[in-house]
Phi, psi and omega in degrees: 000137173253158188209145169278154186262132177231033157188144203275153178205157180273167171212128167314133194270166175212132185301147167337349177259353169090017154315103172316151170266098181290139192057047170200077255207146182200178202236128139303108215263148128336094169130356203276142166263130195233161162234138166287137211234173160247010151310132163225157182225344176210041148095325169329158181291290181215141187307126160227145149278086204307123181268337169174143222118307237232121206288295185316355192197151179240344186194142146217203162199138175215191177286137178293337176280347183247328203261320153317347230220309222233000181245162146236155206247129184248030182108205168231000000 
C-alpha cells in the first residue's frame, strides 16, 4: 500500500548505523510517496519507505499517531 505524505514535518536525521544525529533534522515534503515496510530499525510504530519525493531520507519510523496525522492512503 502507498500513502502520501499531506504536511510537511521535521525527523531527526540518523548515521549509517540507524544512530540519531544530534541537532540534525531534515523535512519530510508534502507529496512525497511512502510504503509501509515490516522493517523497524529504531523501534519505531511504522516503517515507511520512501518511493518518491523525498531527497533527505530513504527510510523512516515514526507513531502510528504522526504516520495517521501527517499520511493518506492513494493505493497500490
Amino acid at each position: 500500500m502507498k500513502y502520501q505524505c499531506i504536511k510537511e514535518f521535521e525527523i531527526q536525521m540518523c548515521d549509517d548505523d540507524c544512530f540519531m544525529i544530534e541537532n540534525e533534522f531534515g523535512y519530510i515534503p508534502v507529496g512525497s510517496i511512502w510504503e509501509v515496510s515490516e522493517s523497524n530499525l529504531l523501534g519505531g510504530e511504522v516503517h515507511l519507505v520512501c518511493v518518491s519525493g523525498c531527497d533527505d531520507f530513504g527510510w523512516i519510523e515514526i507513531t502510528q499517531e504522526h504516520f495517521k496525522e501527517n499520511f493518506i492512503e492513494i493505493g497500490e
